[in-house]
SEMI-370499 format. One record per residue (C-alpha): z, y, x. Coordinates in nm, 2 decimals. Example, Ala and Ser with C-alpha at 12.3 -4.5 7.8 and 13.67 -1.06 7.14 Angstrom:
<pts>
PT     pz     py     px
PT   0.78  -0.45   1.23
PT   0.71  -0.11   1.37
</pts>
This chain:
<pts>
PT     pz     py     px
PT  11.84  12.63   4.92
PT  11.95  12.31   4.93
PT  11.63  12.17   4.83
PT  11.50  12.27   5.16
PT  11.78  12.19   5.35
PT  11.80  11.82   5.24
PT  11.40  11.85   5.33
PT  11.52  11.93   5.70
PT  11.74  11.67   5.75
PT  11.49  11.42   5.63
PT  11.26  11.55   5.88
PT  11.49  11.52   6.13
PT  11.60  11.21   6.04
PT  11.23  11.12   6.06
PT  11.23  11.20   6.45
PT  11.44  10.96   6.69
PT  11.64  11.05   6.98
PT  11.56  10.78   7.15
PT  11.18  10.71   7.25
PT  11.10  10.34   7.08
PT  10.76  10.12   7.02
PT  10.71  10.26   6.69
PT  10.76  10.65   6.86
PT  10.55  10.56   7.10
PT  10.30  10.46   6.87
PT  10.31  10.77   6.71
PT  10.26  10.98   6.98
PT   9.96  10.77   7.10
PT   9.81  10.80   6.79
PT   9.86  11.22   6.75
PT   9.71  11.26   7.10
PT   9.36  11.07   7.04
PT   9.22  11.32   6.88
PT   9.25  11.54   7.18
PT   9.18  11.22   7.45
PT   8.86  11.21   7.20
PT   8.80  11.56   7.23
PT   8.80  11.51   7.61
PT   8.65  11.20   7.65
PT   8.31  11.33   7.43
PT   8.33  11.64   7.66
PT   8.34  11.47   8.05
PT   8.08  11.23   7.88
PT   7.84  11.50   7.79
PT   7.93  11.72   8.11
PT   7.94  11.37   8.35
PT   7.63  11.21   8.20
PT   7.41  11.52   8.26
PT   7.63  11.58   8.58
PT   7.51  11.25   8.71
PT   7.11  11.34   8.65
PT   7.18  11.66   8.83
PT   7.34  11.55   9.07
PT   7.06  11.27   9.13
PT   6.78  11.52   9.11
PT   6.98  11.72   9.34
PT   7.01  11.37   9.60
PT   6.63  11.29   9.58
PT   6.54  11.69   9.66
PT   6.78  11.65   9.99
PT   6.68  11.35  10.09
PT   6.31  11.45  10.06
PT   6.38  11.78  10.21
PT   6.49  11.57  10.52
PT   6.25  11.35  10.55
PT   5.98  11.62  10.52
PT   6.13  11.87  10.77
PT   6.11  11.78  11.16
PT   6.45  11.75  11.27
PT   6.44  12.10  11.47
PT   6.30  12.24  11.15
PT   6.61  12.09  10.90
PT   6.81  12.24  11.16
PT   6.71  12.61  11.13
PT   6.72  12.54  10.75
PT   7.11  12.40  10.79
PT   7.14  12.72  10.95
PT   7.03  12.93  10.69
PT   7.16  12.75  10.40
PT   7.50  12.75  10.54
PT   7.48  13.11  10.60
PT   7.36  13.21  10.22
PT   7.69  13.02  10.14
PT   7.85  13.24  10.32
PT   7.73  13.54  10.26
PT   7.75  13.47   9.88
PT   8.14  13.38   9.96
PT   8.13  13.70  10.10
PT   7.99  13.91   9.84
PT   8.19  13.78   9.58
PT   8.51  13.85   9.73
PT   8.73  13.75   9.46
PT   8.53  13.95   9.18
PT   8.38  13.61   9.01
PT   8.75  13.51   8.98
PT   8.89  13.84   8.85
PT   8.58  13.79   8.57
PT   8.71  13.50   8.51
PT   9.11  13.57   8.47
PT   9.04  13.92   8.24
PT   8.76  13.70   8.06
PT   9.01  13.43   7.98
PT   9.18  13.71   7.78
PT   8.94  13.82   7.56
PT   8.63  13.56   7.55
PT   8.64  13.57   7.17
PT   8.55  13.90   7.18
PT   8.18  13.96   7.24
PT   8.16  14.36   7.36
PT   8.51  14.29   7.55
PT   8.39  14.00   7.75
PT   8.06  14.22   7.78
PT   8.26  14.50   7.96
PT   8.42  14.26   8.17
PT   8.09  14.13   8.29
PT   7.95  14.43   8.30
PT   8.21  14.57   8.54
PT   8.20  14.25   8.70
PT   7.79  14.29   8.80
PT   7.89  14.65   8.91
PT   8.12  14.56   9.20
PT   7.91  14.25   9.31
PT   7.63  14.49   9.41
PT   7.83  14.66   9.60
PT   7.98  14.37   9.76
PT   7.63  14.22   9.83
PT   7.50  14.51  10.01
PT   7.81  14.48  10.28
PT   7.76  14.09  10.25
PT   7.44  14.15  10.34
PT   7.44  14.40  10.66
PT   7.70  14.15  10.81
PT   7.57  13.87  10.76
PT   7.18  13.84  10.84
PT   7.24  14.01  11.21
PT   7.40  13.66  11.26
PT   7.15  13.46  11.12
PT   6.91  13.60  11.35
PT   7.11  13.53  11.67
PT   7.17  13.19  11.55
PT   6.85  13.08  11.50
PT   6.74  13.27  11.83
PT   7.00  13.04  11.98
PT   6.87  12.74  11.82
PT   6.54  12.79  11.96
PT   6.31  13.00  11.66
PT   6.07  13.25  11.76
PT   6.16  13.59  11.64
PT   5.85  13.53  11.39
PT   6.09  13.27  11.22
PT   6.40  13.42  11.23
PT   6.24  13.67  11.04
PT   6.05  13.48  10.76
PT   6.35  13.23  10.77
PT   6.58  13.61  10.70
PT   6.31  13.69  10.41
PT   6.31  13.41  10.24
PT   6.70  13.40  10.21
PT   6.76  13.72  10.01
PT   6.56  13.65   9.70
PT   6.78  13.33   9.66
PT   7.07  13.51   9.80
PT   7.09  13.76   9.53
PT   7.00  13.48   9.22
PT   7.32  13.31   9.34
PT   7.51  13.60   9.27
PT   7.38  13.69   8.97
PT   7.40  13.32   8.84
PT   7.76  13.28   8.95
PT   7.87  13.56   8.71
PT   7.63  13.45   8.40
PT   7.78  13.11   8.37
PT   8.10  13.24   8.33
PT   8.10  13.33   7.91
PT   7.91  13.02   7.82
PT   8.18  12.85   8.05
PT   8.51  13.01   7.85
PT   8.32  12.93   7.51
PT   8.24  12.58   7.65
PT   7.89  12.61   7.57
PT   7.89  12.28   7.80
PT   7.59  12.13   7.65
PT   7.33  12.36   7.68
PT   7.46  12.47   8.04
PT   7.35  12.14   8.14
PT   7.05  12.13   8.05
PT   6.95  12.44   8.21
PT   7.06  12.27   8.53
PT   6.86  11.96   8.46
PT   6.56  12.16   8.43
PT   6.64  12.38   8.69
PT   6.67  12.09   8.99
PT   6.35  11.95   8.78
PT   6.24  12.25   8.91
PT   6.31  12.26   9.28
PT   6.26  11.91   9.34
PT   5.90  11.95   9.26
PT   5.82  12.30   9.40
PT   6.00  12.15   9.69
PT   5.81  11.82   9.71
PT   5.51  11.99   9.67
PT   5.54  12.28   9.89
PT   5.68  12.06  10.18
PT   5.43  11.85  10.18
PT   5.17  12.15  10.28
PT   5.39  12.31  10.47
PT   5.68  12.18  10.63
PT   5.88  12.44  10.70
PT   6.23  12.56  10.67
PT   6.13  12.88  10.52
PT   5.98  12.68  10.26
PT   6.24  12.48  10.15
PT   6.44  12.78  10.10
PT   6.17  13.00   9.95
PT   6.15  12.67   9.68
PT   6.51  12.67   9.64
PT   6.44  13.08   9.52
PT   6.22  12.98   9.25
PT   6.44  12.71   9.07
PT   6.72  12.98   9.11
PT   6.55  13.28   8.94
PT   6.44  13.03   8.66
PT   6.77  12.92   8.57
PT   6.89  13.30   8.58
PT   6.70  13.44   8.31
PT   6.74  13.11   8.06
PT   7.12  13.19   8.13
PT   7.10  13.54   8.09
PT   6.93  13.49   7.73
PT   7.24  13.17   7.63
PT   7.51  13.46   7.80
PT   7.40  13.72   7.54
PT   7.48  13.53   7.27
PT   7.87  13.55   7.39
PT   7.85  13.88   7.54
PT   7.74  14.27   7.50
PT   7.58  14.41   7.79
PT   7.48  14.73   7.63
PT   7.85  14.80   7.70
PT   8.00  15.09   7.96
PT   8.22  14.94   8.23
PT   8.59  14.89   8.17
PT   8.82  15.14   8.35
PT   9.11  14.91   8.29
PT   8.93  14.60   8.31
PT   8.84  14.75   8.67
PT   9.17  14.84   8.78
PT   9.31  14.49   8.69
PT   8.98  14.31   8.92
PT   9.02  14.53   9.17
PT   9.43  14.40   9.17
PT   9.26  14.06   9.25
PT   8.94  14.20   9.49
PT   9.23  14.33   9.73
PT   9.44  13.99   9.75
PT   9.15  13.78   9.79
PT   8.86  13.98  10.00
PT   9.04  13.95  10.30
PT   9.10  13.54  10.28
PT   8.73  13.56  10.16
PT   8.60  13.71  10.46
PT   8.86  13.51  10.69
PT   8.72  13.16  10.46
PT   8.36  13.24  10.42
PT   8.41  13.11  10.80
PT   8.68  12.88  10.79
PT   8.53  12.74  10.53
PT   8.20  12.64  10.76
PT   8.43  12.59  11.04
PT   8.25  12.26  11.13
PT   7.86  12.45  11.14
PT   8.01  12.72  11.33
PT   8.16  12.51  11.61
PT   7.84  12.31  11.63
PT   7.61  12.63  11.61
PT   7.79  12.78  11.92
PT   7.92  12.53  12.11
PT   7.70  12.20  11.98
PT   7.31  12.12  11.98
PT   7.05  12.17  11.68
PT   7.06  11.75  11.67
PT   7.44  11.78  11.58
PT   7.33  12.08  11.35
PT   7.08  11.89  11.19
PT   7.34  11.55  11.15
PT   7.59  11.77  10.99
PT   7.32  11.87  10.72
PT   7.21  11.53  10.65
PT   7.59  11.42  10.62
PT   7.64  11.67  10.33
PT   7.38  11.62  10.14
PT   7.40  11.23  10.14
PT   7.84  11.32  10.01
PT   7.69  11.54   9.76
PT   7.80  11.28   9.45
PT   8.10  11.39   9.45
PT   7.96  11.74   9.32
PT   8.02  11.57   8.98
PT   8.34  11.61   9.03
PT   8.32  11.97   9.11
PT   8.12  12.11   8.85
PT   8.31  11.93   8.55
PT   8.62  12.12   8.70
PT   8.42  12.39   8.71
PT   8.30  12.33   8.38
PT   8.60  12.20   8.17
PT   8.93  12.21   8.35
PT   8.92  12.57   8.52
PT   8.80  12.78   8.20
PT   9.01  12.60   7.94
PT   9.29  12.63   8.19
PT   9.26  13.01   8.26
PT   9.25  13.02   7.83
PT   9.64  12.80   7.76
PT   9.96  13.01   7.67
PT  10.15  13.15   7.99
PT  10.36  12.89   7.94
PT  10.56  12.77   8.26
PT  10.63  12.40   8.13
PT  10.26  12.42   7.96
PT  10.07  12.49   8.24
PT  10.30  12.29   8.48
PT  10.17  11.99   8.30
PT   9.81  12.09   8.33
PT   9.82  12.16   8.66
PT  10.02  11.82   8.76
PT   9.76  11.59   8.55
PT   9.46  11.71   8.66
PT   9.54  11.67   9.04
PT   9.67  11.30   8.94
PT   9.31  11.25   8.78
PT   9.15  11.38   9.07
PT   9.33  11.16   9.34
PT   9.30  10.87   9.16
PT   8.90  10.97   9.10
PT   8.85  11.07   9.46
PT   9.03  10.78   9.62
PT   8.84  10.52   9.48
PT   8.51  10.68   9.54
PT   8.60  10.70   9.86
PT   8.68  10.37   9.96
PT   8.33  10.25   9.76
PT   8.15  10.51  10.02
PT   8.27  10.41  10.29
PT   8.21   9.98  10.22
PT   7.87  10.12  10.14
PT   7.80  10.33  10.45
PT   7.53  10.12  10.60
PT   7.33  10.06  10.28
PT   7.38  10.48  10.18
PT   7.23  10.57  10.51
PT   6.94  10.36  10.54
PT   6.83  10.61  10.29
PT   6.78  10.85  10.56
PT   6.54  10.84  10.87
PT   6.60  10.64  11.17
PT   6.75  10.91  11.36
PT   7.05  10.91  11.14
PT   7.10  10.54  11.07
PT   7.42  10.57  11.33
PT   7.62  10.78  11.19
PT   7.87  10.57  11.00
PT   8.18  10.74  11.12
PT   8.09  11.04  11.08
PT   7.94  10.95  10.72
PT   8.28  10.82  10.64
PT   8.52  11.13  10.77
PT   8.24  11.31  10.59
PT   8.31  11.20  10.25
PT   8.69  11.20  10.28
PT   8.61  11.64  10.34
PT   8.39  11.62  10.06
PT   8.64  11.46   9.85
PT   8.94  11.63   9.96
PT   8.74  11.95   9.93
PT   8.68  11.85   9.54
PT   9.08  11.87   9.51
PT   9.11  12.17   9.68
PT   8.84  12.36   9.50
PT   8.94  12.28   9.18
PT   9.35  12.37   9.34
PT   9.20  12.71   9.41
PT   9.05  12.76   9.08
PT   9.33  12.67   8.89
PT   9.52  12.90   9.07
PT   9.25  13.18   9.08
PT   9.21  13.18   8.71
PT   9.58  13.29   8.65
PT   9.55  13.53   8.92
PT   9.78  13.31   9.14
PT   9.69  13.44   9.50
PT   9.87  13.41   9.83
PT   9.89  13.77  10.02
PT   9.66  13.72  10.31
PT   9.91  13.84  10.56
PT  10.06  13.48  10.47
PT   9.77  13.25  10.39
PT   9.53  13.38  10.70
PT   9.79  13.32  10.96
PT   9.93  12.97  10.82
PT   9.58  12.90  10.85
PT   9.44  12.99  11.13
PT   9.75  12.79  11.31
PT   9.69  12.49  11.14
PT   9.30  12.57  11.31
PT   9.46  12.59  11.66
PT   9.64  12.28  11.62
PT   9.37  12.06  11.46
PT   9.13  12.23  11.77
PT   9.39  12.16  12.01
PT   9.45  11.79  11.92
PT   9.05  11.68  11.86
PT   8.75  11.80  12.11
PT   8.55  12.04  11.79
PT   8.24  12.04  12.05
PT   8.10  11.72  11.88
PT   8.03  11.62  11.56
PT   8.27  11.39  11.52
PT   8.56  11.59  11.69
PT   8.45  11.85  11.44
PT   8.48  11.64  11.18
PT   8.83  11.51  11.23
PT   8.94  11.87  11.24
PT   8.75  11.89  10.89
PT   8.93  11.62  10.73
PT   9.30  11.73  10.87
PT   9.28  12.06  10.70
PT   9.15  11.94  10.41
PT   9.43  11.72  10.43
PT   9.69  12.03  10.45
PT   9.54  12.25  10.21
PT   9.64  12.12   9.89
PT   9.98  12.13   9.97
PT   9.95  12.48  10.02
PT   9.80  12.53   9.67
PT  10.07  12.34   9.56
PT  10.32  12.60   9.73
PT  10.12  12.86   9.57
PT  10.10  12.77   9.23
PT  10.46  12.67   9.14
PT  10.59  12.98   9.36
PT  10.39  13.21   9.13
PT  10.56  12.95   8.83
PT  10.88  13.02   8.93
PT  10.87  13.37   8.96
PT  10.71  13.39   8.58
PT  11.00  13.23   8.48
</pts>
């Protein structure tokens, strides 16, 4: 007995009160095997990041320098709307897969029910998603000038990829909690391999919007069934769906369909101004814009990749995940800031990449890529908080938002694009408080 307690106090004695060089030291040199285990990871996810994100660049940029500007309009149009359908037909179920996931992602036939049950409410959601939304791609692109012909094909075209998306979105998600990082990537390698060159080569015989979204369909469907075959190998889907598991994503489905529906809009607030109040030039401008910011998509999909799943896995620990959640936005601010300010010195040079017709834009390309950036933080605020079930009721979060839409409105003119845009970067601004709000009121309560 005393044995061991002598061995305590030398162990003890061992540790100082006071931090000190040699303490320091120490503690440096116990965390490198983790700043190792991180560093190999964002290299392996950034590095292959980068070439997707590159292929991704030179398949935008020859997507609008192949399409007539009234063309990459109606396709603006459509590809905005397939993000928001998909926002819609989701409706918080990718996220409740993703917090009862985090739970049991060890477990092969429990993370199979999970998805299983997960696959079962998107259809239903997708069918809804879908009778709302493609009435209003039609009027829009009536609006915009396309024949009924168009509209039409344009419509067609869209639900092949539509559907892909969906499916896709819940696939990644059990190679994502077993940080199967690696080979993830290089199914997205191959798969913008893959559109760029259907797209380059279909474009270049016919030059059409349809087109570019058909191609977009047949890199998407691709990377579906290589994921399907890496998701097996985590999970059982000869599985029945979960009662429980159902009960506890349907907990989630109710807090976050209604801000889905309200932010599947909000979210585009800047293409809907412009599609009802603007001209298919602004349309068209706005497009451009967003694919020339879309580096920062790095950004987003190592969140997506590392931080959000290994996140929704830690203890529910309050001082734990307080940490976790404090670093990584320090990270991203610090990431995002200086990427910024190398954009915008570079505006002029970046744009010439693009045809004549948008070589004035270097304001807008500049409030541009401060949304892009802040919308990085905010994604990965939302995911973070998502993945722990941490969700603001919607008879909060709908109205604080939509006043802080009535102000921005009020303040800028959101009938040009770059009134539009100023409104765009002012919420962006905002919304990361609120996540903040969010998050450490949910903390405080689990205390």
């Amino acid at each position: 007995m005393s044995n061991n307690t002598n061995e305590r106090s030398e162990m003890q004695a061992d540790v100082p009160l006071i931090a000190t060089p040699q303490s320091a030291y120490r503690a440096f040199i116990l965390a490198l095997p983790r700043v190792r285990e991180w560093g190999k990871l964002i290299a392996i996810t950034g590095s292959a990041q980068v070439a997707v994100q590159a292929i991704g660049f030179i398949t935008g940029i020859l997507v609008i320098r192949l399409l007539p500007t009234q063309e990459y309009a109606l396709y603006t149009i459509a590809n905005t709307m397939l993000g928001t359908m998909a926002l819609l037909a989701d409706g918080g179920v990718s996220s409740g897969v993703m917090s009862q996931g985090g739970k049991v992602w060890s477990d092969k036939k429990k993370l199979g029910a999970v998805l299983v049950t997960g696959f079962a409410l998107r259809r239903k959601f997708a069918v809804g998603s879908a009778f709302v939304a493609i009435p209003v791609l039609l009027y829009l692109l009536r609006h915009h000038g396309a024949s009924w012909g168009v509209s039409a094909m344009l419509a067609f075209s869209l639900m092949p990829v539509f559907v892909a998306t969906l499916s896709g979105k819940l696939l990644e998600i059990a190679p994502k909690l077993n940080q199967d990082i690696s080979k993830l990537q290089k199914l997205q390698v191959g798969t913008n391999l893959i559109r760029l060159a259907s797209s380059g080569f279909l474009l270049m015989v016919f030059p059409l919007a349809a087109v570019a979204i058909a191609a977009t369909g047949v890199a998407q469907i691709w990377w579906n069934r290589r994921l399907a075959a890496r998701t097996e190998e985590y999970a059982d889907f000869q599985v029945a769906e979960d009662r429980n598991v159902r009960d506890e994503m349907l907990v989630i489905v109710r807090r976050v369909l209604p801000s889905s529906i309200y932010f599947s809009f909000s979210l585009q607030l800047s293409f809907w101004l412009l599609s009802f109040f603007g001209s298919g030039e602004s349309i068209a401008q706005l497009g451009a814009l967003s694919r020339v910011a879309v580096a920062v998509g790095v950004l987003t999909t190592i969140s997506s990749y590392l931080v959000i799943p290994r996140f929704a896995r830690l203890p529910a620990s309050p001082s734990v995940l307080k940490a976790f959640y404090i670093k990584v936005q320090l990270v991203l601010f610090v990431v995002c800031g200086f990427g910024c300010l190398v954009g915008c010195f570079l505006a002029g040079p970046i744009l010439a990449i693009l045809p004549v017709e948008y070589a004035s834009l270097t304001l807008a390309f500049q409030l541009k890529l401060g949304v892009a950036a802040f919308g990085v933080l905010i994604g990965t605020l939302v995911g973070l908080n998502a993945s722990r079930g941490y969700i603001m009721s919607p008879k909060i979060q709908i109205p604080l938002n939509l006043a802080i839409v009535a102000v921005t409105a009020a303040v800028f003119q959101p009938t040009t694009l770059i009134g539009v845009l100023y409104v765009d970067l002012t919420r962006a601004a905002i919304a990361p408080v609120v996540q903040n709000a969010i998050f450490f009121t949910h903390l405080k309560q689990a205390k």
